[in-house]
Predicted model as a PDB file, atoms N, CA, C, CB and O in Angstrom, pLDDT in the B-factor column:
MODEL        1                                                                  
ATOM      1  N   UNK A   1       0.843  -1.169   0.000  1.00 78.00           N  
ATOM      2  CA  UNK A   1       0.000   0.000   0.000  1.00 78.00           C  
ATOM      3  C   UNK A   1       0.896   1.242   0.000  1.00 78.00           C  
ATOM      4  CB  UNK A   1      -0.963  -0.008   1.220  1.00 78.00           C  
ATOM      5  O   UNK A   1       1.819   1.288   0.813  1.00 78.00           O  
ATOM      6  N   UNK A   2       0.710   2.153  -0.771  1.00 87.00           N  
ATOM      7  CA  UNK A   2       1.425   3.474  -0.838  1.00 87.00           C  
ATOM      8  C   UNK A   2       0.809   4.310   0.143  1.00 87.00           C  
ATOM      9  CB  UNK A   2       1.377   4.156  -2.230  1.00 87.00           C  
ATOM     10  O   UNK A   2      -0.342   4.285   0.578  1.00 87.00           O  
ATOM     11  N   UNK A   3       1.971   5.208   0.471  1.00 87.00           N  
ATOM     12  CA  UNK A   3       2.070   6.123   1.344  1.00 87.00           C  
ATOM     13  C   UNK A   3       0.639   7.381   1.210  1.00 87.00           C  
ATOM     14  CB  UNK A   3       3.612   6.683   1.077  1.00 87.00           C  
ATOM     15  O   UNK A   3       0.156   8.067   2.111  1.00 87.00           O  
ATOM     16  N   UNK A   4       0.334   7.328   0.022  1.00 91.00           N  
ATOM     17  CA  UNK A   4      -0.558   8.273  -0.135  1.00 91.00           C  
ATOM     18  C   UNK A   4      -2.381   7.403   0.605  1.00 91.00           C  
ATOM     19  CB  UNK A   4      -0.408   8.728  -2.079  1.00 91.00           C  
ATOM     20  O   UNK A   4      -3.242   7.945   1.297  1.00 91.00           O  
ATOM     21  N   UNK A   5      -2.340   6.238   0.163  1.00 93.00           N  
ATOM     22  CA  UNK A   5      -3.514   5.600   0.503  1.00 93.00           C  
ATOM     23  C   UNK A   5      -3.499   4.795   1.809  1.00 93.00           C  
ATOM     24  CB  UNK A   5      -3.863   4.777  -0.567  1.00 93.00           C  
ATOM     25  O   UNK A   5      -4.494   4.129   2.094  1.00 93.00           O  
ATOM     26  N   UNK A   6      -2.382   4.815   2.657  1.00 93.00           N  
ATOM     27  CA  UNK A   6      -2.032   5.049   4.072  1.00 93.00           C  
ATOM     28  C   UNK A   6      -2.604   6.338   4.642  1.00 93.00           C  
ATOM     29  CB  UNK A   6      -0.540   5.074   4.226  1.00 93.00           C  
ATOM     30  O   UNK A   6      -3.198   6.361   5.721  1.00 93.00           O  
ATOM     31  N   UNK A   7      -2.472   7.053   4.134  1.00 94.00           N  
ATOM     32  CA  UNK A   7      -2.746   8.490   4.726  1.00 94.00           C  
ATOM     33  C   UNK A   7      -4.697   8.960   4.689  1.00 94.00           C  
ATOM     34  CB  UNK A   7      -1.654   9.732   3.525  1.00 94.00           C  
ATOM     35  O   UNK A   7      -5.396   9.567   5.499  1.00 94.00           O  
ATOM     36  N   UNK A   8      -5.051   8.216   3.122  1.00 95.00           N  
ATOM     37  CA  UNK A   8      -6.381   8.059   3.445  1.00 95.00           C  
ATOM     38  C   UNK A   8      -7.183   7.325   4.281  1.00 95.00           C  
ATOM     39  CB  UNK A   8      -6.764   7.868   2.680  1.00 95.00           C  
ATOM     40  O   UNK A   8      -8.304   7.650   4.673  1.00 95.00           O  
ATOM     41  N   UNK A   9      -6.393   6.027   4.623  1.00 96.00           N  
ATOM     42  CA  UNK A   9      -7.079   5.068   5.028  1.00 96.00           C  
ATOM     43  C   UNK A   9      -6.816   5.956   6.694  1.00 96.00           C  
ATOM     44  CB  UNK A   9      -6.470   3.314   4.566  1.00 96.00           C  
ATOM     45  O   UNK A   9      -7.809   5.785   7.401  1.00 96.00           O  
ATOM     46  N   UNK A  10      -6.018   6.582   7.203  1.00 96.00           N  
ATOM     47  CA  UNK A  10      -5.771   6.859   8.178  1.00 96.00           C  
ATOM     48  C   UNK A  10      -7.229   8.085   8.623  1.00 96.00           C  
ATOM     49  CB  UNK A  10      -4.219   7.245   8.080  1.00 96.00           C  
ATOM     50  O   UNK A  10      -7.899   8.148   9.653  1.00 96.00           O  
ATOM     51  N   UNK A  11      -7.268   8.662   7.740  1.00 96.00           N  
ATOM     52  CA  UNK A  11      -8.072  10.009   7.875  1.00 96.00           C  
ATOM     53  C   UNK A  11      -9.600   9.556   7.659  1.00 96.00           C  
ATOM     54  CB  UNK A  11      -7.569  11.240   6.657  1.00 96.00           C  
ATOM     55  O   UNK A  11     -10.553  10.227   8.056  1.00 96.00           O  
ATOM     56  N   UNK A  12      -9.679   8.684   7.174  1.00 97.00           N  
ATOM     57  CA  UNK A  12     -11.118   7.610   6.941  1.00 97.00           C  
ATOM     58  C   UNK A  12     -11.147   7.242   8.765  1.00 97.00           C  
ATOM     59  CB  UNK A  12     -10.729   5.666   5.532  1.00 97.00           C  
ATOM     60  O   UNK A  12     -12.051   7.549   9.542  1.00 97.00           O  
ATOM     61  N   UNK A  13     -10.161   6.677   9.014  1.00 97.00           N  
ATOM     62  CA  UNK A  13     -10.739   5.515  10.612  1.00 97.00           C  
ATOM     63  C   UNK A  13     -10.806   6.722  11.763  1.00 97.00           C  
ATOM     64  CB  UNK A  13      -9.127   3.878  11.350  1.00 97.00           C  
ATOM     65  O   UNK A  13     -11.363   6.482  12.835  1.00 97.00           O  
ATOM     66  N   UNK A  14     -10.112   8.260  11.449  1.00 97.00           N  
ATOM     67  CA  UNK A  14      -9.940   9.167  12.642  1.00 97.00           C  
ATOM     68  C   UNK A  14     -11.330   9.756  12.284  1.00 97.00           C  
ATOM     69  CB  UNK A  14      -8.492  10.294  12.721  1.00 97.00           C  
ATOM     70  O   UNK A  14     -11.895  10.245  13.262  1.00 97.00           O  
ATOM     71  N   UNK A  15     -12.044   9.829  11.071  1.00 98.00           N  
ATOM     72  CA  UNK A  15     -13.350  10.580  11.176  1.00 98.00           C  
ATOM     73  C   UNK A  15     -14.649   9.523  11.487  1.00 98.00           C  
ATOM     74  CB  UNK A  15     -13.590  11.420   9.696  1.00 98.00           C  
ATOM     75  O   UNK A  15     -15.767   9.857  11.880  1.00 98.00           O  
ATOM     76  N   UNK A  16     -14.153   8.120  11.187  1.00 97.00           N  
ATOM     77  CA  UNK A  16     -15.370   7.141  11.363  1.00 97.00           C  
ATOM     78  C   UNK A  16     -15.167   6.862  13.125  1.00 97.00           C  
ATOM     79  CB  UNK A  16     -15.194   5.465  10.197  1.00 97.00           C  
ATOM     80  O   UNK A  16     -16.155   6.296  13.591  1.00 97.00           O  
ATOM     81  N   UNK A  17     -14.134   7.142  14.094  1.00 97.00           N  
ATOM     82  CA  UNK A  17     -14.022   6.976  14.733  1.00 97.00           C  
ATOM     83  C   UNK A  17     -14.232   8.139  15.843  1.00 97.00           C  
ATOM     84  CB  UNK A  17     -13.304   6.403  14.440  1.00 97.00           C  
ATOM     85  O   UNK A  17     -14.424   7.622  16.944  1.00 97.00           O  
ATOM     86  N   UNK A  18     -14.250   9.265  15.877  1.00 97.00           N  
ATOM     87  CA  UNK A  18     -15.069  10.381  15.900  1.00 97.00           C  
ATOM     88  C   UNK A  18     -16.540  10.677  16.328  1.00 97.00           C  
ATOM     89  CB  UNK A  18     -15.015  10.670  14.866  1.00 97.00           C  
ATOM     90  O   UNK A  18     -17.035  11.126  17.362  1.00 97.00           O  
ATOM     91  N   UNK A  19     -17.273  10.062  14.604  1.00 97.00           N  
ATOM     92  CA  UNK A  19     -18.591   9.786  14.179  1.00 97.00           C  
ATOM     93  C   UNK A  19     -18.687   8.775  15.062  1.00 97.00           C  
ATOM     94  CB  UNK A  19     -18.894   9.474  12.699  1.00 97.00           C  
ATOM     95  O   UNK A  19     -19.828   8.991  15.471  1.00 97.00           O  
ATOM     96  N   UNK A  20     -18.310   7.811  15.663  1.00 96.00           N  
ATOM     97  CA  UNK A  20     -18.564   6.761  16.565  1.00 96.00           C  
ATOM     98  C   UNK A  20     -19.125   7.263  18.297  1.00 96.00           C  
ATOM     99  CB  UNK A  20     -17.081   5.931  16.558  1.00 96.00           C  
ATOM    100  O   UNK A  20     -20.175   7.138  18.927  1.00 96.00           O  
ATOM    101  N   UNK A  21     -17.651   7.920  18.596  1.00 96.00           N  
ATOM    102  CA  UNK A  21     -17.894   8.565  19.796  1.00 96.00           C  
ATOM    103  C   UNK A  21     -18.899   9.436  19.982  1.00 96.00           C  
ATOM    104  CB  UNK A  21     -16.949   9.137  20.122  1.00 96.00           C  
ATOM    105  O   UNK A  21     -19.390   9.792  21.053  1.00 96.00           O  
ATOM    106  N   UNK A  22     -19.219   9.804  18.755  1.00 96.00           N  
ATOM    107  CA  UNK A  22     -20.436  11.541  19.195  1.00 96.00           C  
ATOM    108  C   UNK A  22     -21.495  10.368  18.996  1.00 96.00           C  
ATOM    109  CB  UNK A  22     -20.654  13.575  17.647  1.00 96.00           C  
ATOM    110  O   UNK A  22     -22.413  10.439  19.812  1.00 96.00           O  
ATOM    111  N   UNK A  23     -21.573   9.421  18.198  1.00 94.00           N  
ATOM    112  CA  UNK A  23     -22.567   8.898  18.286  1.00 94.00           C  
ATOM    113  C   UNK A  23     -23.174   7.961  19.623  1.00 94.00           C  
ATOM    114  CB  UNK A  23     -22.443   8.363  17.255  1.00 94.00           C  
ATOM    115  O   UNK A  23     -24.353   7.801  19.939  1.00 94.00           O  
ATOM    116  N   UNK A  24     -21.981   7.430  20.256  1.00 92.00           N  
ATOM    117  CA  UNK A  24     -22.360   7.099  21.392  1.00 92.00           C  
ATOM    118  C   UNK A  24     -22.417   8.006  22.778  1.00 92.00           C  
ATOM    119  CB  UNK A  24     -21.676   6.153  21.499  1.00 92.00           C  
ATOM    120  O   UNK A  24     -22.860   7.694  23.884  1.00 92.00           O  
ATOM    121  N   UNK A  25     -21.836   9.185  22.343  1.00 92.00           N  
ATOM    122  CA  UNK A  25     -22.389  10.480  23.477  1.00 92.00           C  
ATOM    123  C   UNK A  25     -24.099  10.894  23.154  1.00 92.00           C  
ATOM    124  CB  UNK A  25     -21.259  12.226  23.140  1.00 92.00           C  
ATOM    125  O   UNK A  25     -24.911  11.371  23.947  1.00 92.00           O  
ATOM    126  N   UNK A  26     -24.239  10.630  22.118  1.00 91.00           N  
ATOM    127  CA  UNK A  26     -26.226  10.996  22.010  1.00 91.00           C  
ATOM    128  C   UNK A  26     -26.751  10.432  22.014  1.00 91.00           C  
ATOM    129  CB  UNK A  26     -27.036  11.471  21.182  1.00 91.00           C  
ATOM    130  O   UNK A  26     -27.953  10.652  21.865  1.00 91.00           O  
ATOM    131  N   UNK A  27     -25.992   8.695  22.274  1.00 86.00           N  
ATOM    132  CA  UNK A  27     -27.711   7.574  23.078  1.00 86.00           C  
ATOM    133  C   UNK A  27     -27.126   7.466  24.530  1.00 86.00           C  
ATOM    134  CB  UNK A  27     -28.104   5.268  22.258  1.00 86.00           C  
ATOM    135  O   UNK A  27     -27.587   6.928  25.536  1.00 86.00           O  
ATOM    136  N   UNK A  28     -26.111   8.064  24.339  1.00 85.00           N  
ATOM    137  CA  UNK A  28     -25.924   7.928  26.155  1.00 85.00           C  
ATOM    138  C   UNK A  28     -26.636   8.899  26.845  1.00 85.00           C  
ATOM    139  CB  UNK A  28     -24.350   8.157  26.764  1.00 85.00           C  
ATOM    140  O   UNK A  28     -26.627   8.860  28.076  1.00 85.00           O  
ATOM    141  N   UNK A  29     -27.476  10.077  26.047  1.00 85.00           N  
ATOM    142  CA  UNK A  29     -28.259  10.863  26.836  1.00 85.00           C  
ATOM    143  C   UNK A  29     -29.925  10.697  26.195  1.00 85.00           C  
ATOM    144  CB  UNK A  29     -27.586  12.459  26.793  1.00 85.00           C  
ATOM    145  O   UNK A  29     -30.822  11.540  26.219  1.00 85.00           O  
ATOM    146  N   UNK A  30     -29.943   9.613  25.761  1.00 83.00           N  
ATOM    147  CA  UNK A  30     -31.311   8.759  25.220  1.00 83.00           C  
ATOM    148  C   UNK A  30     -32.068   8.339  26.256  1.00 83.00           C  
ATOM    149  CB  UNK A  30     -31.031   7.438  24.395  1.00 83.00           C  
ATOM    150  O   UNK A  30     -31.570   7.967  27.318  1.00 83.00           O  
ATOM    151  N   UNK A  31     -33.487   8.372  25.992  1.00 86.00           N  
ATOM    152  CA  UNK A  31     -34.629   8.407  27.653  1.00 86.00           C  
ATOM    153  C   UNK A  31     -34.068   6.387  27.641  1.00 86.00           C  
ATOM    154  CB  UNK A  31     -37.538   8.985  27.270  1.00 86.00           C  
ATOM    155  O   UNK A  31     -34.006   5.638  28.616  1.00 86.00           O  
ATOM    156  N   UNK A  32     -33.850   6.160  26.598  1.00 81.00           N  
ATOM    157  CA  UNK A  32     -33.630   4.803  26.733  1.00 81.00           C  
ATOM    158  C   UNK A  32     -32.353   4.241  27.621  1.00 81.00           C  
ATOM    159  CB  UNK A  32     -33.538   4.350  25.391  1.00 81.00           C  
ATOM    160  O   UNK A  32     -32.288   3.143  28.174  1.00 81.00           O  
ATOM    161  N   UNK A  33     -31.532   5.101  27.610  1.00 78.00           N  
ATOM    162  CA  UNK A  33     -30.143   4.761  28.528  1.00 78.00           C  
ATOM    163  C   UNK A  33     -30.857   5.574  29.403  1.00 78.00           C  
ATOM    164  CB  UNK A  33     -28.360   5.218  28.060  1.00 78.00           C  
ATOM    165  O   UNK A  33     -31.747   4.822  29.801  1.00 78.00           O  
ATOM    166  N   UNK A  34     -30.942   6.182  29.708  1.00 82.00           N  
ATOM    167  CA  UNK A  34     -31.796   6.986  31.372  1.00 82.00           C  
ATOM    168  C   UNK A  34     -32.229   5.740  32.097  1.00 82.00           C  
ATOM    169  CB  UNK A  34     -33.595   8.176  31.102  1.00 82.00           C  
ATOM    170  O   UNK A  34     -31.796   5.218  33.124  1.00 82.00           O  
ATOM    171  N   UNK A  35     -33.049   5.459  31.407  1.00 84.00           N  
ATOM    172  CA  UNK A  35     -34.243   4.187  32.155  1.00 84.00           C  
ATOM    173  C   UNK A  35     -33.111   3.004  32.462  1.00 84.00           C  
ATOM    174  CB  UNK A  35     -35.819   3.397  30.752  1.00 84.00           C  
ATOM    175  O   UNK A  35     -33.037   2.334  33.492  1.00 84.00           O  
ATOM    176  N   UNK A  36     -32.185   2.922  31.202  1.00 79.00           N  
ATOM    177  CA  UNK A  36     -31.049   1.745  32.001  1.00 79.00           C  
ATOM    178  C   UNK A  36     -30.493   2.411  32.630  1.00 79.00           C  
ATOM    179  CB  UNK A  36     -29.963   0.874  31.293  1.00 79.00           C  
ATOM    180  O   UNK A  36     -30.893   2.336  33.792  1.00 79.00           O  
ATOM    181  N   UNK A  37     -29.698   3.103  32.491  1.00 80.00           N  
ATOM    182  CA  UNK A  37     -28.880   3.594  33.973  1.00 80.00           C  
ATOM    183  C   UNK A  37     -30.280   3.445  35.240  1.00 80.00           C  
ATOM    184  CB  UNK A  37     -28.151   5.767  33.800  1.00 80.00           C  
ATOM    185  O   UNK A  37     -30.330   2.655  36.182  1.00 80.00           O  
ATOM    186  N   UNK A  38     -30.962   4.147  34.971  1.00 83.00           N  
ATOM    187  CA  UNK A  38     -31.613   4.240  36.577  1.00 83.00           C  
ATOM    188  C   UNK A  38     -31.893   2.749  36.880  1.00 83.00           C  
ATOM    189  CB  UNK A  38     -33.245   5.246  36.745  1.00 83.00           C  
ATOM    190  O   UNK A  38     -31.645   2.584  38.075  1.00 83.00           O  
ATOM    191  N   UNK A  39     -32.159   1.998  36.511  1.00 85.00           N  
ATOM    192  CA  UNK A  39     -32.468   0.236  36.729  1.00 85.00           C  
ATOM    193  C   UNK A  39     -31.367  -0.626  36.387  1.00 85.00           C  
ATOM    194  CB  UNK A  39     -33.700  -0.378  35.753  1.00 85.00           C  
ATOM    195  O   UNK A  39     -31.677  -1.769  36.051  1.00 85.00           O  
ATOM    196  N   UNK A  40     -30.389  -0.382  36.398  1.00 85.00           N  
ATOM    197  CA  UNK A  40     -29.307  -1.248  36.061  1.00 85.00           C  
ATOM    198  C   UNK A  40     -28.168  -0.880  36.769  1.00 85.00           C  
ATOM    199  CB  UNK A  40     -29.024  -1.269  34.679  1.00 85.00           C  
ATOM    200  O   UNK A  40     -27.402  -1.724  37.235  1.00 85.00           O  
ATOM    201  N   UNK A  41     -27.936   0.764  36.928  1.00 80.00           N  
ATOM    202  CA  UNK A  41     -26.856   1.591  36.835  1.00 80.00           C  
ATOM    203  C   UNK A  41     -25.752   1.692  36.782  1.00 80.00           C  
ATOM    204  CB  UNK A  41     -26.819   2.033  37.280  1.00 80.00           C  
ATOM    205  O   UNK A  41     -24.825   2.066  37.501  1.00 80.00           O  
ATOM    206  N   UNK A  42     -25.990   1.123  35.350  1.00 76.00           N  
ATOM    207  CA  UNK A  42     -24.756   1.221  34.194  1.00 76.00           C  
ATOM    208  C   UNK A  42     -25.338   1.618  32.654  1.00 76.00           C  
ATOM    209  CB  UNK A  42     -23.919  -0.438  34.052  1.00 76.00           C  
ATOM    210  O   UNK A  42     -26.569   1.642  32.631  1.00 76.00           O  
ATOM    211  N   UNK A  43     -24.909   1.825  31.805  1.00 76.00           N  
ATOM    212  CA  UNK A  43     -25.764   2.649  30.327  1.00 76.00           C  
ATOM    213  C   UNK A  43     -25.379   1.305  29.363  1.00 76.00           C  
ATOM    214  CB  UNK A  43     -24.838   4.655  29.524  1.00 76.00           C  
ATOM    215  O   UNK A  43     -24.461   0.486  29.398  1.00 76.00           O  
ATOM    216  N   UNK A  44     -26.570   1.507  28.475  1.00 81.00           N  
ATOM    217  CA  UNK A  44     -26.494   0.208  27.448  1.00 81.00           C  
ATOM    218  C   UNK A  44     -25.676  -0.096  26.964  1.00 81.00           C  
ATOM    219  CB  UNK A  44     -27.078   0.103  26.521  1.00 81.00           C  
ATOM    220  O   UNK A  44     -24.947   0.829  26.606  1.00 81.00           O  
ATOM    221  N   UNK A  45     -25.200  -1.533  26.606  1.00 85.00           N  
ATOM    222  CA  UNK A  45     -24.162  -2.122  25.560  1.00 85.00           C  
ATOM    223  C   UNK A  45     -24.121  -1.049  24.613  1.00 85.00           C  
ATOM    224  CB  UNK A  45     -24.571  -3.584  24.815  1.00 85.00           C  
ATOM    225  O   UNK A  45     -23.339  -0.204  25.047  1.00 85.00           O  
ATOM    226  N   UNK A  46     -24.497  -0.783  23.772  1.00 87.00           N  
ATOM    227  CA  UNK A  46     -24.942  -0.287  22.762  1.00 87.00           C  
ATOM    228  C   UNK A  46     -24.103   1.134  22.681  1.00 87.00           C  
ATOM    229  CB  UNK A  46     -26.460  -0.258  22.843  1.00 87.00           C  
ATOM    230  O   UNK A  46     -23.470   1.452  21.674  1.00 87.00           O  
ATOM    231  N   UNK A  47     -24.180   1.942  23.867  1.00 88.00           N  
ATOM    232  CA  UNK A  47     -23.370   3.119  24.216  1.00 88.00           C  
ATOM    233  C   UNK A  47     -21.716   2.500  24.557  1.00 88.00           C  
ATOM    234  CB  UNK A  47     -24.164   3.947  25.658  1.00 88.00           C  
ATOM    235  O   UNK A  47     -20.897   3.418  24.587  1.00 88.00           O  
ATOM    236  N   UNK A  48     -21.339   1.618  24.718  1.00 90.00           N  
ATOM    237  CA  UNK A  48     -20.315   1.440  25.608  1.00 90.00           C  
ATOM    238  C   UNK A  48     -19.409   0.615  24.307  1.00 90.00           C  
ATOM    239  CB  UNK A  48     -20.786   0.539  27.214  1.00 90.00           C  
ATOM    240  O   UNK A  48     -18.181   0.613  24.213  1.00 90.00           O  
ATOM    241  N   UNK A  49     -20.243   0.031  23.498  1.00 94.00           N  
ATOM    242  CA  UNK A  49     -19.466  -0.481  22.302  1.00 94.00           C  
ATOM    243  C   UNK A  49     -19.256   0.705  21.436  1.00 94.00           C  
ATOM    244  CB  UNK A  49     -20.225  -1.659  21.492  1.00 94.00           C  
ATOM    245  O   UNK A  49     -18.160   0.888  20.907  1.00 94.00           O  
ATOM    246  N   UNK A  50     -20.068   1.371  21.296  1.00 94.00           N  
ATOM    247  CA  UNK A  50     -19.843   2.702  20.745  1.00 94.00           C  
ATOM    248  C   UNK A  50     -18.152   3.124  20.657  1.00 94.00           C  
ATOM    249  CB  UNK A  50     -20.697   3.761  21.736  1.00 94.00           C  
ATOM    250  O   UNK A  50     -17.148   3.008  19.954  1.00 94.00           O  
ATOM    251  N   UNK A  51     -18.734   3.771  22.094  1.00 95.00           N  
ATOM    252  CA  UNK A  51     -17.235   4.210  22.523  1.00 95.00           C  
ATOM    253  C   UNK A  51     -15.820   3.371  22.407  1.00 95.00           C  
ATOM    254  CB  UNK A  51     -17.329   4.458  23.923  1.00 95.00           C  
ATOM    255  O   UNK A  51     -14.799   3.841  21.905  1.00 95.00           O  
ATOM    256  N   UNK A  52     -15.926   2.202  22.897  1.00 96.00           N  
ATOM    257  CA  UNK A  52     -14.703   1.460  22.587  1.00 96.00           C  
ATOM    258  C   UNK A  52     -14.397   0.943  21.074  1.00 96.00           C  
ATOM    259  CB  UNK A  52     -14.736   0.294  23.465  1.00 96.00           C  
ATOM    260  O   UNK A  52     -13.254   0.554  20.833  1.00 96.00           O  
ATOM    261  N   UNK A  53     -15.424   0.928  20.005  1.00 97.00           N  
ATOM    262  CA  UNK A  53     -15.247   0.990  18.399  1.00 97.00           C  
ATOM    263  C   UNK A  53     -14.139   2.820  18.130  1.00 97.00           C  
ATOM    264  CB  UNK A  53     -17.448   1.046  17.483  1.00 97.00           C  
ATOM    265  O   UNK A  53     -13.089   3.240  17.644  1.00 97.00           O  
ATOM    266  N   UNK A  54     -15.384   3.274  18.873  1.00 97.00           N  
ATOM    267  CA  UNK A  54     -14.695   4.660  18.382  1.00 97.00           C  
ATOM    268  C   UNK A  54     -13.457   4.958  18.614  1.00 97.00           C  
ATOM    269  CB  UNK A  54     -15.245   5.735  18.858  1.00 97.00           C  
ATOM    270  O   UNK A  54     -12.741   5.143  17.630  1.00 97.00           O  
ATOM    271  N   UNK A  55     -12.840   5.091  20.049  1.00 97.00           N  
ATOM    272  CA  UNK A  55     -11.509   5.134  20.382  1.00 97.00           C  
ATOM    273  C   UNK A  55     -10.640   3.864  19.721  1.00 97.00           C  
ATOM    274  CB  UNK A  55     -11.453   5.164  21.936  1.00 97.00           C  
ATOM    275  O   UNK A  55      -9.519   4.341  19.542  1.00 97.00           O  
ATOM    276  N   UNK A  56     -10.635   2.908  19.416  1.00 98.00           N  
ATOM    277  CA  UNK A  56     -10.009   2.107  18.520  1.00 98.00           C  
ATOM    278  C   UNK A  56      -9.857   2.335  17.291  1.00 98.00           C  
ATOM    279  CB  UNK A  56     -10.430   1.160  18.521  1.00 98.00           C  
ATOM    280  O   UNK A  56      -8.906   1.915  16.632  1.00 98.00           O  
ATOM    281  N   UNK A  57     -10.638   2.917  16.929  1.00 98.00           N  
ATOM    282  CA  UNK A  57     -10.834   3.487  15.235  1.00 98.00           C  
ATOM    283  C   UNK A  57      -9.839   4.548  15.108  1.00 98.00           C  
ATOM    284  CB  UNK A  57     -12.490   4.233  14.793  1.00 98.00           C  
ATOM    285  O   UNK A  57      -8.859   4.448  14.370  1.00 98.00           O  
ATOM    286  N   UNK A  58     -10.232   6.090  16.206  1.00 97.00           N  
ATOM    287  CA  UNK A  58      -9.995   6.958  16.253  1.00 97.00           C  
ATOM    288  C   UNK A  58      -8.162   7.147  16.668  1.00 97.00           C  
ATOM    289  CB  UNK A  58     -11.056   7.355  16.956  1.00 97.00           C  
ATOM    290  O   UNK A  58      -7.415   8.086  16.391  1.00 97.00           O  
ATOM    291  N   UNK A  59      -7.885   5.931  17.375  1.00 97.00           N  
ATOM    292  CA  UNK A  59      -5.861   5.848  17.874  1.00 97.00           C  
ATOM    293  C   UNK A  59      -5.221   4.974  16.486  1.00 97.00           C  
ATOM    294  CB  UNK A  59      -5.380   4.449  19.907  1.00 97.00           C  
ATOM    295  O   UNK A  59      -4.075   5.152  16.074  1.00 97.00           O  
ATOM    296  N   UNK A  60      -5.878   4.330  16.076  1.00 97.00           N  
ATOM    297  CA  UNK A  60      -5.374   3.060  14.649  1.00 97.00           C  
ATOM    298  C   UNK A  60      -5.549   4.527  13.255  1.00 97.00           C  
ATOM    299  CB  UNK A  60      -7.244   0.992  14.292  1.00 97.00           C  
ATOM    300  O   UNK A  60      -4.642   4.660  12.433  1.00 97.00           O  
ATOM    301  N   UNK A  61      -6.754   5.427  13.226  1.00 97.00           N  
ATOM    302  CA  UNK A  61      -6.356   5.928  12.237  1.00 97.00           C  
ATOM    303  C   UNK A  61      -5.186   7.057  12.835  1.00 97.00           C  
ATOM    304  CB  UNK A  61      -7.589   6.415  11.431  1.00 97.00           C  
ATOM    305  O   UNK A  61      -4.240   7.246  12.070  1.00 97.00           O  
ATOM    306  N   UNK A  62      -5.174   7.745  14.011  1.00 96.00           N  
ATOM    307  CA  UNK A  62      -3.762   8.611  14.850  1.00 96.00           C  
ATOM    308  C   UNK A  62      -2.681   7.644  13.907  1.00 96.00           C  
ATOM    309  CB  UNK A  62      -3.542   8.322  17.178  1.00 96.00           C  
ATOM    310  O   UNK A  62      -2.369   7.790  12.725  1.00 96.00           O  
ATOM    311  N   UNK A  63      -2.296   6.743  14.763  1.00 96.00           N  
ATOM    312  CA  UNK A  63      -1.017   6.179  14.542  1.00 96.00           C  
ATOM    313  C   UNK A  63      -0.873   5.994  13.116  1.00 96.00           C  
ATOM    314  CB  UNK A  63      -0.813   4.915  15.278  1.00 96.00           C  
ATOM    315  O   UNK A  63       0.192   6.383  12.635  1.00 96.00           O  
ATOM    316  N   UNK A  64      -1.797   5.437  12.279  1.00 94.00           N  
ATOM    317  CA  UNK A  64      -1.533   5.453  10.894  1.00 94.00           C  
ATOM    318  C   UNK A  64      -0.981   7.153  10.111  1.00 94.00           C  
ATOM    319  CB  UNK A  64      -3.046   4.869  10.273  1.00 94.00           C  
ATOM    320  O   UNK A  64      -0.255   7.146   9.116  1.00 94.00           O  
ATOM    321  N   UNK A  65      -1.313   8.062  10.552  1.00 94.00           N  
ATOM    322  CA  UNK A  65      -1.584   8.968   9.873  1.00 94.00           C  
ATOM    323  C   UNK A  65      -0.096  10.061  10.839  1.00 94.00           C  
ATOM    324  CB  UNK A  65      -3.485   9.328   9.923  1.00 94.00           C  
ATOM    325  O   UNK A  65       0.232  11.214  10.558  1.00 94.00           O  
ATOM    326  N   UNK A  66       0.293   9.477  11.564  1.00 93.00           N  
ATOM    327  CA  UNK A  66       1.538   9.856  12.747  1.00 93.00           C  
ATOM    328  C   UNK A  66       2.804   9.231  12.354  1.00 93.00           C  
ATOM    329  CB  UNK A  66       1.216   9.253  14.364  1.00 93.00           C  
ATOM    330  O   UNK A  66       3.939   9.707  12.343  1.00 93.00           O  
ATOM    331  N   UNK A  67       2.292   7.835  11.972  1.00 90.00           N  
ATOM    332  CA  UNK A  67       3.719   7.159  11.601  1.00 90.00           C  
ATOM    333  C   UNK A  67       5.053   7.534  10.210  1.00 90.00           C  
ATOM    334  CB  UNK A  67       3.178   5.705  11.306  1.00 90.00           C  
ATOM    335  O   UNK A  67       5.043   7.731   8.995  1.00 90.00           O  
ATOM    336  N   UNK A  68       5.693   7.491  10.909  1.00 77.00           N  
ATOM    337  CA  UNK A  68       6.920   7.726   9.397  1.00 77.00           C  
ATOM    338  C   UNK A  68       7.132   6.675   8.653  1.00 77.00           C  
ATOM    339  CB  UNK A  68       8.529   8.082   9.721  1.00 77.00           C  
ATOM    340  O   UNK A  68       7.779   5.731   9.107  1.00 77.00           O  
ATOM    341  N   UNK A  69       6.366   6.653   6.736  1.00 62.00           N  
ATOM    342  CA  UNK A  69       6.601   5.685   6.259  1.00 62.00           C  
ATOM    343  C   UNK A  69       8.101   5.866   5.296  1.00 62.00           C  
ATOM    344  CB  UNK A  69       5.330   5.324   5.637  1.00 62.00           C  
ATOM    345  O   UNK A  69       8.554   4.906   4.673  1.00 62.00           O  
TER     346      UNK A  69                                                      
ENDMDL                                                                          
END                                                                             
């Protein structure tokens, strides 16, 4: 893979990974995670995979897009 489509693929996983996190910051304030937190109190799978897709996405496209090829 060339250096140039390294650099896309990098800037692709830091914005899908991003889009991940904001997306799991706005069902984490969903009446539906409310009701789990208050009866469970902890917030849905659903929010929590979120976040850990996102930050994985978001350090793999970092380091891709950081590294010296």
């Amino acid at each position: 893979m060339s250096a140039q489509h390294l650099k896309l693929l990098a800037i692709i996983l830091v914005v899908l990974g991003a889009g991940l996190i904001i997306w799991g910051l706005n069902l984490s304030e969903s009446p539906a995670n409310e009701v789990s937190r208050a009866l469970t109190g902890s917030s849905m799978d659903e929010v929590v995979y979120r976040y850990i897709a996102g930050a994985v996405s978001l350090a793999a496209g970092l380091f891709l897009f950081l590294r010296k090829t």
